[in-house]
C-alpha positions in Angstrom: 12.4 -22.8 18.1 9.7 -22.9 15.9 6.3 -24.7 17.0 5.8 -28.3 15.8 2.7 -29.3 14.2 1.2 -30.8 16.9 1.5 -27.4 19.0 -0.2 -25.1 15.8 -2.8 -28.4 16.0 -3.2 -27.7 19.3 -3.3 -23.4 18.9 -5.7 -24.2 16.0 -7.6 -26.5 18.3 -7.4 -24.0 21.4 -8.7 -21.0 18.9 -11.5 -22.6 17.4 -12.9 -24.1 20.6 -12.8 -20.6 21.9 -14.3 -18.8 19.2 -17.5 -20.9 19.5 -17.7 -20.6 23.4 -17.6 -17.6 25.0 -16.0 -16.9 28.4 -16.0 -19.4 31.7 -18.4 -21.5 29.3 -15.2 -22.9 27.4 -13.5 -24.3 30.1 -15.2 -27.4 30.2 -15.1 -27.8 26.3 -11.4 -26.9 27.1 -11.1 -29.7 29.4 -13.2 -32.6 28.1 -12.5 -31.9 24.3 -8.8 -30.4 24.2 -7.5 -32.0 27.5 -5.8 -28.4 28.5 -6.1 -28.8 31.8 -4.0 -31.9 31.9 -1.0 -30.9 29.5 1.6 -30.4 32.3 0.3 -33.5 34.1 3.1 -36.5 33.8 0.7 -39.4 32.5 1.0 -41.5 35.6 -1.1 -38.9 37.0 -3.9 -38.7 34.5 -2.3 -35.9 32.2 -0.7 -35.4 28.8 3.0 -35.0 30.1 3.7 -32.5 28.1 5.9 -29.1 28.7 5.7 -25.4 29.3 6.2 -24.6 25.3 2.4 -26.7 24.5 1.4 -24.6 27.8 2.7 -21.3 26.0 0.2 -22.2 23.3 -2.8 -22.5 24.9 -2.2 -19.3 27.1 -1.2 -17.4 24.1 -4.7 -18.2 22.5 -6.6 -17.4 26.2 -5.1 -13.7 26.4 -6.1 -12.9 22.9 -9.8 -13.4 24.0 -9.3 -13.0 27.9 -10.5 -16.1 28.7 -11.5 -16.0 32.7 -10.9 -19.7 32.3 -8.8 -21.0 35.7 -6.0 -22.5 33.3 -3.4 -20.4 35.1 -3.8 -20.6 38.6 -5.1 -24.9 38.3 -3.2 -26.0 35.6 -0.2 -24.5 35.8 0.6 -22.7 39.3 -0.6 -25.4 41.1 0.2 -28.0 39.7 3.6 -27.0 38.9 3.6 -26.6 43.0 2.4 -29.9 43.3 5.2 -31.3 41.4 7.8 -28.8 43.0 6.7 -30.4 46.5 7.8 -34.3 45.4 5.0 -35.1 47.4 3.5 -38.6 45.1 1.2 -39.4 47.5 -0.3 -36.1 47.0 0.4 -35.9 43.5 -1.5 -39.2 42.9 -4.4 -37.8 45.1 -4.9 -34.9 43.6 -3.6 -34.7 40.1 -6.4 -36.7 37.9 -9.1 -34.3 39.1 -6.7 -31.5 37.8 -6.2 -33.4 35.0 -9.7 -34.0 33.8 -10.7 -30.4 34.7 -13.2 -31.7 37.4 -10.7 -30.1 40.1 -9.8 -26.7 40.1 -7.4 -25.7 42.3 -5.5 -22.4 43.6 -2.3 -21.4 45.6 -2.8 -19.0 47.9 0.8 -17.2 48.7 1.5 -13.8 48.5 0.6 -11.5 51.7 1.7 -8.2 52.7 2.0 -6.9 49.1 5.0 -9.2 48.3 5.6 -12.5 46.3 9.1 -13.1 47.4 8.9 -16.6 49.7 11.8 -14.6 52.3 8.4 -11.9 53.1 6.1 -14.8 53.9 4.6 -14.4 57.3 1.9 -16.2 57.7 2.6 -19.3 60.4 2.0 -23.1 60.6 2.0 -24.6 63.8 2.0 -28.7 64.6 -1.0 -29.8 65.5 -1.1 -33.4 68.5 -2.8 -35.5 65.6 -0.3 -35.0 63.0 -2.0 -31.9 61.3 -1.3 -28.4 61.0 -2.7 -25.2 62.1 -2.1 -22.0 59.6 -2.9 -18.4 60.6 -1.7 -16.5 57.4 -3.5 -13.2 55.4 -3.5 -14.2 51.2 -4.0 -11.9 48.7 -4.8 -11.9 45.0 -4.9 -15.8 44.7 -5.8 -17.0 41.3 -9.3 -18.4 41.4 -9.3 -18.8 45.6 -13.3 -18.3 46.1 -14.3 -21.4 44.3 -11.5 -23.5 44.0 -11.9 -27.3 45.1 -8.1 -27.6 46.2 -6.5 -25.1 48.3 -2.6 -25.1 48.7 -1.3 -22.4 51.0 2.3 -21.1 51.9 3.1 -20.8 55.4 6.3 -20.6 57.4 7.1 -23.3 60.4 10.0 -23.4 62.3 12.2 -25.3 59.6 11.2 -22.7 56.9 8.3 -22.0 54.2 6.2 -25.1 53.9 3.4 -25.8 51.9 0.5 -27.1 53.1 -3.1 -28.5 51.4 -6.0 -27.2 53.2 -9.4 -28.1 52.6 -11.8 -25.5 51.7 -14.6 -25.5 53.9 -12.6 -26.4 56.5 -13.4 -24.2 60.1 -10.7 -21.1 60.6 -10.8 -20.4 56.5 -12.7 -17.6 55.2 -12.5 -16.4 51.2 -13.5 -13.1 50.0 -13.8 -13.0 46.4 -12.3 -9.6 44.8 -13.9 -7.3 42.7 -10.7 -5.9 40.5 -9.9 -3.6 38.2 -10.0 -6.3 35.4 -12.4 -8.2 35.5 -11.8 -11.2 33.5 -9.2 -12.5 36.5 -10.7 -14.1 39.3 -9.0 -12.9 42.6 -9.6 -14.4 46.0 -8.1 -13.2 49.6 -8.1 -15.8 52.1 -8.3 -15.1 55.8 -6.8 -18.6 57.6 -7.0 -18.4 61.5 -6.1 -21.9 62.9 -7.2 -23.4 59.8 -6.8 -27.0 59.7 -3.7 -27.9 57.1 -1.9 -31.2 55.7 1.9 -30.9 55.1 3.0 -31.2 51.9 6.4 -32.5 51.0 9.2 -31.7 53.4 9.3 -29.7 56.0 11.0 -26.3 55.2 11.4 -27.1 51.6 8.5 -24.1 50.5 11.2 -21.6 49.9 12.3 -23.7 46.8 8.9 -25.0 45.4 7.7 -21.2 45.5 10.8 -20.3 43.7 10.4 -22.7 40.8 6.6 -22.1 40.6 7.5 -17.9 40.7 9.8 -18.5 37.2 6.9 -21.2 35.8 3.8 -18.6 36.6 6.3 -15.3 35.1 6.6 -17.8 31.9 3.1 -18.7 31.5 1.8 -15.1 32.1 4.8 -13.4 29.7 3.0 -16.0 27.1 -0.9 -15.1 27.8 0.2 -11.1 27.8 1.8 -11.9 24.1 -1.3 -13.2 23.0 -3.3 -10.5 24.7 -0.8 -7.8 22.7 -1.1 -9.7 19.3 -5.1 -9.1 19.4 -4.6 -5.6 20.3 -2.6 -4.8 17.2 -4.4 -6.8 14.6 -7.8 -4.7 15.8 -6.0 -2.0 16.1 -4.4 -2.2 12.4 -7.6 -3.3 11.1 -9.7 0.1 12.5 -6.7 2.1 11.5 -8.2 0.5 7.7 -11.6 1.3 8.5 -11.8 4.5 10.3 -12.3 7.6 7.8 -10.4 11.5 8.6 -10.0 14.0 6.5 -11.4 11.9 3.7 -9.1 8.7 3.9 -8.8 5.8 6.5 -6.3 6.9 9.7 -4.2 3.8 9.0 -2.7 6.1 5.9 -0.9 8.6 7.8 2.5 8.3 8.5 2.1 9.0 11.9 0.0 6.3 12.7 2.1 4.0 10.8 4.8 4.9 12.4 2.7 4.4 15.9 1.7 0.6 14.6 5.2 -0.3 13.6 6.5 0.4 16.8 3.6 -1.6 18.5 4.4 -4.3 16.0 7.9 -4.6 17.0 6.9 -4.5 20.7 5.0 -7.9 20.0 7.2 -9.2 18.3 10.2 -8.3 20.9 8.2 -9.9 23.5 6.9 -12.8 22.0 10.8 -13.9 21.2 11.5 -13.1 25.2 7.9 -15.4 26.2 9.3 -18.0 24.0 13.1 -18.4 24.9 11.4 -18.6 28.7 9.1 -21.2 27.6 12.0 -23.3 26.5 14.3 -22.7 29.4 11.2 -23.9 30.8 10.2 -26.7 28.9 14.1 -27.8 29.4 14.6 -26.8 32.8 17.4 -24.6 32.3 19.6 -23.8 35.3 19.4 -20.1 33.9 15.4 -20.5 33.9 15.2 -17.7 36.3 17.1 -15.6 33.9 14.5 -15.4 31.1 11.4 -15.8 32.9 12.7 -12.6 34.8 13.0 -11.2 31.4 9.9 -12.4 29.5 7.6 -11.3 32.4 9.0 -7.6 32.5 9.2 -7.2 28.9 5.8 -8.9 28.0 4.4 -6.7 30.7 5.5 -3.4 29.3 4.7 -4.6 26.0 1.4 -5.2 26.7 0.7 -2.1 28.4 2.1 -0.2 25.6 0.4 -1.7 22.6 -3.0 -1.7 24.7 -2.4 1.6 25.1 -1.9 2.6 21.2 -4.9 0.4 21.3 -7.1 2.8 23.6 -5.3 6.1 21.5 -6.3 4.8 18.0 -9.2 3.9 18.6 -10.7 7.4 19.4 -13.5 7.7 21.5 -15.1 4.6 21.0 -11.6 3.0 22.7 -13.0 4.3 26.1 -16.3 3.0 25.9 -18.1 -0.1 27.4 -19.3 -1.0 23.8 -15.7 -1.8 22.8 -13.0 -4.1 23.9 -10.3 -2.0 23.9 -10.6 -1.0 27.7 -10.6 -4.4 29.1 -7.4 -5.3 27.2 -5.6 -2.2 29.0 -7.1 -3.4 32.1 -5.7 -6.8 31.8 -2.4 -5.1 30.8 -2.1 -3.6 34.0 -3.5 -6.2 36.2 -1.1 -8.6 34.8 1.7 -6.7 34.9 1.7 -6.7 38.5 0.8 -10.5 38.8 4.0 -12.1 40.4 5.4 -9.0 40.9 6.1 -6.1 38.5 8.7 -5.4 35.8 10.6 -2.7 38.4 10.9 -6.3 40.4 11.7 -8.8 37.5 14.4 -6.5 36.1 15.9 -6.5 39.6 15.6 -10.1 39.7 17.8 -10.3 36.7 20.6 -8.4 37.8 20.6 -10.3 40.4 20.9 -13.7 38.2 23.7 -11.7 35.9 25.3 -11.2 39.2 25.2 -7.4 39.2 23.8 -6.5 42.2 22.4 -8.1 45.0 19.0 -9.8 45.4 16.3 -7.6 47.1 13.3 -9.0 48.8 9.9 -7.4 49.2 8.1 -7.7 45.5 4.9 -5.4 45.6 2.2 -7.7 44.6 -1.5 -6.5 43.2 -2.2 -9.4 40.9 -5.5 -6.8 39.1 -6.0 -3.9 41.8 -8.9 -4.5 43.7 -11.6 -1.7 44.4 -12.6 -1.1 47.9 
C-alpha cells in the first residue's frame, strides 16, 4: 500500500502550491494548476478519474496547513453524491464546473443533530410542473453560504431523495455559521417550499447518503492524519528549542515518553486512513467497515496529539500568536463531522455483526457559537 510516484508527485505538488499561497487564496492555484478539484471526476465529465487514495493525498496535505479550501464538501461529498445518484444527465450538467474549480458545490443533509439518512425529516412534495417543493431545516453543510450548486436530502413518499436546488431560488435562506474552528466553512439552510429538481430515482437517497457517509468518514480520517502529523513535528521541534532548567524540554524522559506515544497515535491512524482509502479506492463490500474505523480512530488521534500539542507548548500554546489552538479546534470540530467516534464505533459493531444498528448520530460538524 505504499503511494506511487505519481501520488508523492502529486503530495509534493499539493505542498508546495500551498506553502506559497496562503488560505482560500490557493484554491484556485489548486484548481487551475494541480486539477484537485477534478481528481474524483471520471473523464467523460471533465475530471482526472482518479480514486479516493490520490484524494487521501491531497487532504492529508490541506489538514497539515488547515486549508479552508472547499475540497471536501465540492470535490468529494458532492460529487461522490452526484455519482451515488446515477443521475448522467445531471452528472454531465454539473460535473465540468466541479471539475475546473469554477463550481463549488455543497450537500446540505444532516438536521436535527443526526447524520443517519433513517432521522431525515425534512419533506419533498411533487410539484404540477414536474418540480419539487422541499421544506427541510440543514445544519453544518460544508461550504452552504456560497456555494454555486446546492444538493439537498429530503424524504418523499417512496423514501430519501435527493434533490438539486438552485441557490437563489425563492423559499431558501442560508445562514453562514460562525464556529468554533474557524478554518471550516459551515452553512444552515432554511428551505420552505423551496423549488427542487429530482435527482436520480425516487426513494433511492437512503443509499447514495450511505455511500457518500463512508466516502466523507475516509476523506476526513485522511485530512485529520495530516492535521496530527503537523502537530507532532512542531511539537518535537519546540520540544528541541524550548530551554528548562538549563536544557531543551525535548530531553526529559517524560516528554519523550509524551511524543512517542503521540507518534504512535499518528502513525496508528494514518494505517487506519489508509486501509479506508483503499477499500475506498476499490469499492470494498466491507468499505463501511474501515471508514467506520479510520474516522473514529483518526478523530481521537487527532484530538490527542493536538492536545500534547497545546500541553507542550506552554503558555504560548493558548495564545492567538501560535497555531497550536486552531489545530485543537479543528480536532474537535472534525471529530464530530459525520458523526462522532462514540457513533462510528457503533457503526462497526454493527458491520462485525455484534449488535444491532442504532440510528440518531449527533452531528455538530465545528460547534457553532450563538
Amino acid at each position: 500500500m505504499r503511494p506511487t510516484e505519481e501520488q508523492e508527485a502529486l503530495r509534493s505538488a499539493v505542498r508546495a502550491l500551498l506553502a506559497r499561497h496562503e488560505g482560500a487564496a490557493a484554491w484556485r492555484p489548486l484548481t487551475e494548476q494541480i486539477g484537485v478539484a477534478g481528481l474524483l471526476v471520471p473523464e467523460e465529465y471533465g475530471g482526472a478519474g482518479c480514486g479516493a487514495r490520490e484524494a487521501a493525498v491531497v487532504l492529508e496535505e490541506l489538514g497539515r496547513t488547515l486549508s479552508p479550501a472547499p475540497y471536501l464538501g465540492s470535490a468529494v461529498v458532492a460529487v461522490r453524491a452526484l455519482l451515488a445518484s446515477g443521475d448522467a444527465a445531471a452528472c454531465a450538467r454539473l460535473l465540468p464546473g466541479i471539475a475546473d474549480g469554477t463550481t463549488v458545490a455543497s450537500l446540505a443533509w444532516a438536521e436535527e443533530g443526526s447524520w443517519d439518512p433513517a432521522a431525515l425529516r425534512g419533506e419533498a412534495t411533487p410539484h404540477a410542473d414536474g418540480s419539487w417543493r422541499i421544506t427541510a431545516a440543514k445544519e453544518h453543510v460544508l461550504d452552504g453560504s456560497d456555494a454555486d450548486v446546492v444538493l439537498v436530502a429530503a424524504r418523499t413518499r417512496a423514501g430519501v431523495s435527493l434533490f438539486e436546488v438552485a441557490p437563489r431560488t425563492g423559499g431558501l435562506r442560508r445562514e453562514a455559521l460562525v464556529a468554533m474552528d474557524q478554518t471550516r466553512s459551515l452553512a444552515r439552510l432554511a428551505l420552505d417550499g423551496a423549488e427542487g429538481r429530482l435527482l436520480g430515482a425516487d426513494g433511492d437517497g437512503a443509499g447514495v447518503l450511505a455511500r457518500v457517509l463512508d466516502h466523507a468518514c475516509t476523506a476526513v480520517a485522511a485530512e485529520q492524519v495530516g492535521a496530527a502529523e503537523h502537530c507532532l513535528e512542531r511539537t518535537v521541534a519546540y520540544a528541541g528549542q524550548r530551554v528548562q532548567f538549563g536544557r531543551p524540554i525535548g530531553s526529559f524522559q517524560a516528554v519523550k515518553h509524551r511524543l512517542a506515544d503521540a507518534y504512535v497515535l499518528v502513525e496508528s491512524a494514518r494505517s487506519a486512513a489508509l486501509g479506508a482509502a483503499v477499500a475506498a479506492a476499490a469499492d470494498a463490500p466491507d468499505l463501511t467497515l474501515h471508514a467506520a474505523a479510520a474516522k473514529s480512530a483518526c478523530s481521537e488521534a487527532l484530538a490527542a496529539v493536538a492536545g500534547e500539542m497545546i500541553q507542550l507548548h506552554g503558555g504560548i500554546g493558548i495564545t492567538w500568536e501560535a497555531d497550536a489552538h486552531r489545530y485543537f479546534k479543528r480536532a474537535h470540530g472534525a471529530a464530530q463531522l459525520f458523526g462522532p467516534p462514540a457513533w462510528h464505533r457503533q457503526r462497526l459493531l454493527t458491520e462485525l455483526g455484534l449488535t444491532a444498528p442504532q440510528a440518531g448520530a449527533p452531528a455538530a460538524g465545528s460547534t457553532p457559537r450563538g
